[in-house]
C-alpha positions in Angstrom: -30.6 28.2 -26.9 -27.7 30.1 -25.0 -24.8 28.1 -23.0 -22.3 29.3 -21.0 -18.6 28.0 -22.2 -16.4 26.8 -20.7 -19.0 24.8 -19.0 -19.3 20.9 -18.3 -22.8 21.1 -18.1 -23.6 21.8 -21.9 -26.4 20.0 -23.0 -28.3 20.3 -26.0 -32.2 19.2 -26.3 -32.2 17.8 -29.3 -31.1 14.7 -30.1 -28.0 14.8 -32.9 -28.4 12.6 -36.0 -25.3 10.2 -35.8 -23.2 8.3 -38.3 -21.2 5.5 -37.9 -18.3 4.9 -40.7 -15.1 3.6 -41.0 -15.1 3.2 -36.9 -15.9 7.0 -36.4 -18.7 8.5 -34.6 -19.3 11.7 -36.4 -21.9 13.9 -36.0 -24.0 15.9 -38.5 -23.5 19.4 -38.7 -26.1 21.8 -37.0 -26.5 24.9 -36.1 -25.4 26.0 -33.2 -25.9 29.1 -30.8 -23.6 29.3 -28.0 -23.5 32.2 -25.0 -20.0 33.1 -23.8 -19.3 35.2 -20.7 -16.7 37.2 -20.0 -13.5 36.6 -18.8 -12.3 39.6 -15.8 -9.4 40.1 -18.7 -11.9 41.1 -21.6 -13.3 44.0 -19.5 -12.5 47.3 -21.3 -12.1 46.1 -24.7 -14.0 45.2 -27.7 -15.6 42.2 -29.0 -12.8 42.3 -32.5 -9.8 43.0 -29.8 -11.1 39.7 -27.6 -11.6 38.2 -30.8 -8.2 39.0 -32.4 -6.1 38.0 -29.2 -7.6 35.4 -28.3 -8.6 33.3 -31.6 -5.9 33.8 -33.7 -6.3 31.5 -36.3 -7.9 34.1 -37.8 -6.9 37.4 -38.7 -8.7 40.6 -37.7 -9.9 41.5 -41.0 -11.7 37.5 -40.6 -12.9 38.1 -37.2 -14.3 41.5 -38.5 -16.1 39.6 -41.2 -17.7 37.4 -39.4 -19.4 40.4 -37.1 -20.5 42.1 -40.1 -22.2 38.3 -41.3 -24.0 38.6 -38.0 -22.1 35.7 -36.2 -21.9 37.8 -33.3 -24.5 39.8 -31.0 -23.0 41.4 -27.7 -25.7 41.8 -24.8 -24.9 44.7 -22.1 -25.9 43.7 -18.3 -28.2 46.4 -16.6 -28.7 46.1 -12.7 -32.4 46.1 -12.1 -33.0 49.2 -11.3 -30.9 50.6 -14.4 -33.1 48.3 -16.0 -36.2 49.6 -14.9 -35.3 53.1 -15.4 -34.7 52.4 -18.8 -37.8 50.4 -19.7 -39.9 53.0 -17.9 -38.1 56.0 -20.8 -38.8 53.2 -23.6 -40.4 50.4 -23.0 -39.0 48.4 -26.1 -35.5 48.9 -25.3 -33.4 45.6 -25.7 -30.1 45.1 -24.5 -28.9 43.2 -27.2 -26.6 44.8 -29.6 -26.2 43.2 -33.1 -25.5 46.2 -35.4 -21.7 45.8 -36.8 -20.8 49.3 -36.3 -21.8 48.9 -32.5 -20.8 46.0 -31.5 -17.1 46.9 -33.0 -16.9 49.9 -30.9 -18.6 48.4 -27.4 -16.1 48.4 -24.7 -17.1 45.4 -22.6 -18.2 45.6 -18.7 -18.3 43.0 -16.2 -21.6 40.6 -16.5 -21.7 41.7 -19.7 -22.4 38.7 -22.4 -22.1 37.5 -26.0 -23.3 34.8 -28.4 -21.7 33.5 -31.0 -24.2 31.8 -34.0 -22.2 29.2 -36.0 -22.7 25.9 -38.4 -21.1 23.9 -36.2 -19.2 20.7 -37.7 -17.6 18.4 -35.0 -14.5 16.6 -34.9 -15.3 13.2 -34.8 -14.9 10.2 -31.6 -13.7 6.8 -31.9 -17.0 4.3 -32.5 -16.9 2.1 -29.4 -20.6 0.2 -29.6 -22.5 -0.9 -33.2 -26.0 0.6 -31.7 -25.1 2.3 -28.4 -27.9 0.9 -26.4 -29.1 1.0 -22.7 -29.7 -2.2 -21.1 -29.0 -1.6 -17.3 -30.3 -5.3 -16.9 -26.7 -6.8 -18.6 -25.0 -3.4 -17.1 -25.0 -2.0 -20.6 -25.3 2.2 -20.7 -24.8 3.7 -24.4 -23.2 0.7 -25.1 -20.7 1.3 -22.1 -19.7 -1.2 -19.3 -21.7 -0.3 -16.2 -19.1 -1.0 -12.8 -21.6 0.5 -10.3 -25.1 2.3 -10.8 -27.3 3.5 -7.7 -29.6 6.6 -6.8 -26.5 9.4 -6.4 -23.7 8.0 -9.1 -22.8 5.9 -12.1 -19.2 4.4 -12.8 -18.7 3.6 -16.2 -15.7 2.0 -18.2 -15.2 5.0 -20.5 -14.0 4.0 -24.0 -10.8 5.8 -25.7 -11.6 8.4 -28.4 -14.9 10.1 -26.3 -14.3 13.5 -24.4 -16.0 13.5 -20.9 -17.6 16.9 -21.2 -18.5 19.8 -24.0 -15.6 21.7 -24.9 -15.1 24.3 -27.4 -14.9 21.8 -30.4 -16.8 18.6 -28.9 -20.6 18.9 -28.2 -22.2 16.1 -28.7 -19.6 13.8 -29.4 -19.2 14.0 -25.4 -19.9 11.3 -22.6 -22.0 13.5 -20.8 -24.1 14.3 -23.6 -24.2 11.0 -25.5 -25.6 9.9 -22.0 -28.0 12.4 -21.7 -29.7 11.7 -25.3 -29.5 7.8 -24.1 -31.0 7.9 -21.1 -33.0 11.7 -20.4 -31.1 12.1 -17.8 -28.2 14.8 -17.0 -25.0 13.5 -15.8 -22.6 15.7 -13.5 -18.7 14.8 -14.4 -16.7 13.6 -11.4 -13.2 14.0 -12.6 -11.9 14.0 -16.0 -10.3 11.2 -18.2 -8.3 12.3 -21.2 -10.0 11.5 -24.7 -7.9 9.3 -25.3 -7.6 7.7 -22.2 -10.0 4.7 -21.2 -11.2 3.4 -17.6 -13.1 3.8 -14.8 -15.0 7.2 -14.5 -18.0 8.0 -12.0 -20.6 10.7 -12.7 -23.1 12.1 -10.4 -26.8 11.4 -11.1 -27.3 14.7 -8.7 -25.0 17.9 -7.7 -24.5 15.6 -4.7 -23.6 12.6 -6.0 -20.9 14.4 -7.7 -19.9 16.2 -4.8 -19.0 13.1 -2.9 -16.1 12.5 -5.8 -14.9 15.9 -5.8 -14.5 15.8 -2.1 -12.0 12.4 -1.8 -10.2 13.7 -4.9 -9.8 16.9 -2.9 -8.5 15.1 0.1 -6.3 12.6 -1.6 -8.9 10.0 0.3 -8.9 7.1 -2.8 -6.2 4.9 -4.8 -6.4 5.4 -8.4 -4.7 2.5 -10.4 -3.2 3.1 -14.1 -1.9 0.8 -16.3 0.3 1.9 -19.2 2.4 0.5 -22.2 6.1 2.1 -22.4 8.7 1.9 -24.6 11.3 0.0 -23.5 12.5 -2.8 -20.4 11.3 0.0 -17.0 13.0 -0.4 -14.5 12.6 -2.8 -11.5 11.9 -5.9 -10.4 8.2 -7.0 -12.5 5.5 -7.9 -10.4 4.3 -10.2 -13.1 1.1 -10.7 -14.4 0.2 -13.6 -12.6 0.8 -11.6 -9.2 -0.9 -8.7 -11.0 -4.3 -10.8 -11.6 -4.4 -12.5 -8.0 -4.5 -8.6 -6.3 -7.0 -7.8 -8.9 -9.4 -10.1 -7.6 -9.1 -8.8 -4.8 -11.4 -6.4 -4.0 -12.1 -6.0 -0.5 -9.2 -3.7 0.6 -9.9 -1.6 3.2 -8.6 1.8 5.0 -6.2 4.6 3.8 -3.2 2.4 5.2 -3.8 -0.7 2.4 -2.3 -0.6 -0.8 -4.3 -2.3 -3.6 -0.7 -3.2 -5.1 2.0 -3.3 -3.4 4.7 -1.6 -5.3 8.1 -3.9 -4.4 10.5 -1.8 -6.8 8.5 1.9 -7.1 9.6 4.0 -9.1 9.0 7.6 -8.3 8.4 11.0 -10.2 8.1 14.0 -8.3 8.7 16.7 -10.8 6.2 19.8 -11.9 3.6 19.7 -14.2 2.5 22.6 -16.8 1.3 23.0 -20.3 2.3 25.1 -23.0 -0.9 26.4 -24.7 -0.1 27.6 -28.2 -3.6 28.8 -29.0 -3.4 32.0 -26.3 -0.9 34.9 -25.8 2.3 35.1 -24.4 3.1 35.0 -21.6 -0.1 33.8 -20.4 0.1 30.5 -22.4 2.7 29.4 -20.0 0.8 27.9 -16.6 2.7 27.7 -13.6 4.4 24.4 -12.4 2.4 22.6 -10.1 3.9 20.3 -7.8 3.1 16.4 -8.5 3.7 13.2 -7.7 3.5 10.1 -9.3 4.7 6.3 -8.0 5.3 3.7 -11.0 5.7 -0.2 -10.8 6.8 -2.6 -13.9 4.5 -5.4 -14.5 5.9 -7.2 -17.2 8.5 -6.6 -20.2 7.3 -8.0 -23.2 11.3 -8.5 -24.6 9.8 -9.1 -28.6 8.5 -6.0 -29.0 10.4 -4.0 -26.1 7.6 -2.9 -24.2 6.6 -3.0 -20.8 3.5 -2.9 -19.0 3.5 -0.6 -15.9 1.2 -0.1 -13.1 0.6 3.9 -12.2 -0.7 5.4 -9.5 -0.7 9.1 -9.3 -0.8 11.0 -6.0 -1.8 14.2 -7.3 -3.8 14.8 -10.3 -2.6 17.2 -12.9 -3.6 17.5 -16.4 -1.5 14.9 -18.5 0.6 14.0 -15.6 1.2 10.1 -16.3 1.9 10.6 -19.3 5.1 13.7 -18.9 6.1 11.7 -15.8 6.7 8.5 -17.8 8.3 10.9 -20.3 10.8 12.7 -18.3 11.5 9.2 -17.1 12.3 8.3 -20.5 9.4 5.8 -21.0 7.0 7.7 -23.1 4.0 5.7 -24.0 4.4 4.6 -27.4 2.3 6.3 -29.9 1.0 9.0 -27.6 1.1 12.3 -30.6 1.7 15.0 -27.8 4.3 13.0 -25.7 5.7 10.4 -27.7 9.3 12.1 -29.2 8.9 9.7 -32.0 5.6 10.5 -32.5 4.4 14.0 -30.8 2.9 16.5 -33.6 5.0 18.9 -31.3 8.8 18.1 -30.7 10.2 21.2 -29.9 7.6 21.6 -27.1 7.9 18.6 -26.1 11.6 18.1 -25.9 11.4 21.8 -23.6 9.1 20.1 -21.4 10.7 17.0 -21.2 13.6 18.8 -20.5 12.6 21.7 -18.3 11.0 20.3 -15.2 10.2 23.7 -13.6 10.9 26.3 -16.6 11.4 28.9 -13.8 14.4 27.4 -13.0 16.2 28.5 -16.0 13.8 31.1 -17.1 13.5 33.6 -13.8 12.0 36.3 -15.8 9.6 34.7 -18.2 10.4 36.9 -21.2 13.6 35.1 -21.8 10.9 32.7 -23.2 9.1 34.5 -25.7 11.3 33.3 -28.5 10.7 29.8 -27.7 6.9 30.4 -27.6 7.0 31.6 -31.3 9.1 28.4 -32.3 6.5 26.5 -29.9 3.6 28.6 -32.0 4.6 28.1 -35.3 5.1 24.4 -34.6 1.2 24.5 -34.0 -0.1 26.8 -36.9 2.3 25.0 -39.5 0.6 21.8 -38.3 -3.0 23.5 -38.4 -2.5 25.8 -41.4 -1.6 22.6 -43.4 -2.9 22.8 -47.0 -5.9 20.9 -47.0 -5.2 17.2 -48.7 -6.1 16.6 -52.3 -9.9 15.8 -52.3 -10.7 18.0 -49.5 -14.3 18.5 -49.8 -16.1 21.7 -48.3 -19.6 22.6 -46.3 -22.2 23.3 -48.7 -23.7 25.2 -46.2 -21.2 27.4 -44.5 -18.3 26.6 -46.5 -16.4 25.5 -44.0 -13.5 22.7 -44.8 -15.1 18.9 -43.7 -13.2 16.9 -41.4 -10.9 14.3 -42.4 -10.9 10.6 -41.7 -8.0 11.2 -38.8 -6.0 7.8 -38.2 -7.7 5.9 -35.6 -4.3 5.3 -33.7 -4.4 8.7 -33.2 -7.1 8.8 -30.9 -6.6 6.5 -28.0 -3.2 5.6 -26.6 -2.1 2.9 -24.2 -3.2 4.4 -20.8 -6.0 2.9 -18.8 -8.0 3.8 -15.7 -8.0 0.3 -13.9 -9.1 0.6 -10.8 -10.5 3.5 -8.3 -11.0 2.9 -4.8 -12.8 5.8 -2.2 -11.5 5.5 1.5 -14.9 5.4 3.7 -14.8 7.6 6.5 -17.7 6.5 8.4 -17.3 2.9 10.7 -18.4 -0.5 9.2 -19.0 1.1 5.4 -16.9 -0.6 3.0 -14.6 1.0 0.7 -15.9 1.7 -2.6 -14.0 0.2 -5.4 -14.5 0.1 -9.3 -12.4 -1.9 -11.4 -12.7 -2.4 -15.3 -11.7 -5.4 -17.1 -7.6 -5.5 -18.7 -7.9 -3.4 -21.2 -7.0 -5.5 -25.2 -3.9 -3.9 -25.7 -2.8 -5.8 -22.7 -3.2 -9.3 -24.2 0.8 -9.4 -25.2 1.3 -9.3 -21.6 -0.7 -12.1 -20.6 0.6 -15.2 -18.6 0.0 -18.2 -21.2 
C-alpha cells in the first residue's frame, strides 16, 4: 500500500486491532509501507543526504543501515514517452531501485518517489468511549457527540488526546481514521484542532462538503468561541457564568454584525505567531511571524485555586495561537507541557518566544540565532535521547523501544472548542451554529 505523507487523507484498509488499558487507546504494531514524495529542496541529492538532514535522530551510519536492511526503495519518474522508449529496449525494466549501493548514489529529480517499509508502533491517544460505537439514532459516532450530521458534513465534539488527521507518528490513532474503520466512510478534515485540544470540529462527507469550511475560514465569515483555564485572576470585568449560560442558549444569532458574546472588558492580543521546529535545520526551523489576532474575555475567577475561566475568540487562525497569546499575556494555561513556564518540556524556547514577539525585531539577520537554535536543539534531544526508564521493554519484532504509559495530564489541556458559527451568505438561510456541552474541567466555575 503506498501513501503520500504529509497527507490528511491517509487511510489504511485494514482495520487496526485496538487495546484499551489504563485509559489509553493504543494500537498494535503493524507493518507499515508508506510512499513519500519529494520535497523541491531534496532535488539533487541522495536518499542518505535527505535522510541525514532531515531526520537527525539518527546518525548517518544509522540511516545507512537501515538502506542496507532494505527499509528503503527509491522509484525514478519517467515521462511516458521515456517510458516507452525504455520498455520497448527491455521490456522488464522497473523503475524501482532497491539495491543499497544504488540507491546511496541516486541523485534525486523532481516527481521522483520513495517508500519507506517500517514496523510501525504508534504513540498512544487518550481513551475517550469504553466500546467506540456508532449509534447516529442517540447522535453517538465512534463514541463521539454528534452536533450536526447531513448529506455534505458532520460536526463532532472531538475528545482531548485524538489527532485529527495522519501524521508522521499517528495513523490510526487519528479522528479521521478511527471514523473511517467505524463507519466505511472517508472523512475530509475541515480545519484542525490540536490533540490535545477538545470541541467542535466539522468534516466533510465529500471534497465539497469540506470545501464549504475552508471557504468561511478563508474569509474570516464565522465566530469561533474558546474557553480556556488560566493561571491566575485575568483581567477585566467577569461576565459570570450565569450571563455566560443565558448567551449559550442562545442560538439563533444571526449576520456578521452579531456577536455571540459580547465581550464588555476584551482583552486583546495582536502580536505574531511562529514556531521553532527543533526536528529540521537551521535556519529553516524558524517560520516566519505571521500576523494574528486574538480577543479574550474573563468569565469567572475561581479565587481557591487562582484560576480563571476565559472566553477566546481568535480572529485569525495560527497554529497554537490561543495558547502563546494567553502566554505572552502572562496567563498560560496551566499544565499546557509546551506553553506552560512551569510546566513546558521546553523553557528556553519557550521563554524566547514568550519573549520575542517578532524575533526579526531583534534578530535582523537570522544567523545571530543560530546559537540559540542549538540551546533550543539540545533542549529537545536531551529530552528525547533520555535513557529509557528502568523496565523498558523492547519490540520483539523490530527491536524497537515500546512506548511508555505517558501521564494522562499530559495529553489534553484546558482549552475547548465551544462554539462555531458560519455567516450564511445567501437571504433567509440561517446561520449555522454548533455548540458542544461545558466541557468537566469547567465544573469549579459553575454558578451553585
Amino acid at each position: 500500500m503506498d501513501f503520500n505523507l504529509p497527507n490528511n487523507k491517509i487511510i489504511l484498509t485494514k482495520k487496526p486491532e485496538v487495546i484499551f488499558s489504563k485509559g489509553l487507546r493504543k494500537i498494535k504494531p503493524f507493518y507499515d509501507v508508506r510512499k513519500c514524495t519529494l520535497k523541491g529542496r531534496f532535488f539533487n541529492k541522495t536518499l542518505l543526504q535527505i535522510l541525514t538532514d532531515e531526520f537527525r535522530l539518527k546518525n548517518q551510519e544509522e540511516h545507512a543501515s537501515d538502506i542496507k536492511n532494505g527499509k528503503y526503495k527509491i522509484y525514478k519518474h519517467l515521462k511516458k514517452a521515456e517510458l516507452e522508449e525504455v520498455l520497448a529496449a527491455n521490456p522488464n525494466y522497473s523503475n524501482e531501485i532497491s539495491a543499497y549501493q544504488d540507491i546511496v548514489s541516486y541523485f534525486f529529480k523532481q516527481n521522483d518517489y520513495y517508500t519507506v517499509s517500517q514496523h510501525k508502533h504508534e504513540p498512544y491517544s487518550l481513551q475517550w468511549s469504553k466500546d467506540e460505537k456508532t449509534d447516529f439514532g442517540n447522535n453517538i459516532i465512534c463514541g463521539m457527540d454528534i452536533l450536526e450530521n447531513n448529506d455534505e458534513y458532520i460536526v463532532v465534539d472531538k475528545p482531548a488526546g485524538l489527532i485529527v488527521h495522519p501524521s508522521a507518528s499517528y495513523y490510526e490513532n487519528s479522528l479521521t481514521n478511527v471514523l473511517f474503520h467505524g463507519t466505511g466512510q472517508k472523512f475530509y478534515s475541515t480545519y484542525r484542532l490540536d490533540k490535545v485540544t477538545s470541541g467542535v470540529l466539522a468534516l466533510g462527507k465529500t471534497s465539497a462538503g469540506a470545501k464549504k469550511f475552508h471557504e468561511n475560514i478563508l474569509n474570516k465569515n464565522c465566530f469561533k468561541y474558546y474557553l480556556a483555564k488560566v493561571r491566575g485572576q485575568f483581567p477585566g470585568e467577569p461576565m459570570g457564568m450565569d450571563i455566560f449560560t443565558e448567551l449559550s442558549n442562545e442560538k439563533e444569532i444571526q449576520g456578521p454584525d452579531q456577536e455571540d458574546f459580547p465581550f464588555k472588558t476584551k482583552i486583546i492580543e495582536t502580536s505574531p505567531i511562529y514556531q521553532i521546529d527543533t526536528k529540521i535545520l537551521f535556519p529553516k526551523a524558524f517560520s516566519d511571524p505571521k500576523t494574528a489576532e486574538s480577543h479574550f474575555q474573563l468569565v469567572s475567577y475561581n479565587k481557591e485555586s487562582n484560576e480563571s475561566l476565559v472566553l477566546c475568540r481568535p480572529i485569525t487562525g495560527r497554529q497554537h495561537q490561543l495558547r502563546i497569546h494567553l502566554l505572552r499575556l502572562g496567563y498560560p494555561i496551566p499544565g499546557d507541557f509546551f506553553y506552560d513556564p512551569e510546566n513546558t518540556f521546553y523553557p528556553k524556547k519557550i521563554d524566547f518566544i514568550a519573549k520575542n514577539n517578532d524575533y526579526r525585531e531583534k534578530y535582523a539577520n537570522i544567523g545571530m540565532l543560530e546559537p540559540l537554535f542549538e540551546d533550543f536543539r539540545k533542549e529537545f534531544l536531551d529530552l528525547v535521547m533520555a535513557e529509557p526508564e528502568n523496565g523498558a521493554e523492547y519490540c520483539s519484532e523490530c527491536g524497537a523501544q515500546e512506548y511508555s504509559d505517558p501521564p494522562i495530564d499530559e495529553m489534553r489541556i484546558y482549552l475547548h472548542s465551544f462554539r462555531y458559527r458560519i455567516v450564511e451568505t445567501e437571504e433567509n438561510k440561517k446561520d449555522l451554529c454548533f455548540q458542544t456541552n461545558l466541557p468537566t474541567w469547567a465544573a469549579q466555575f459553575r454558578v451553585v
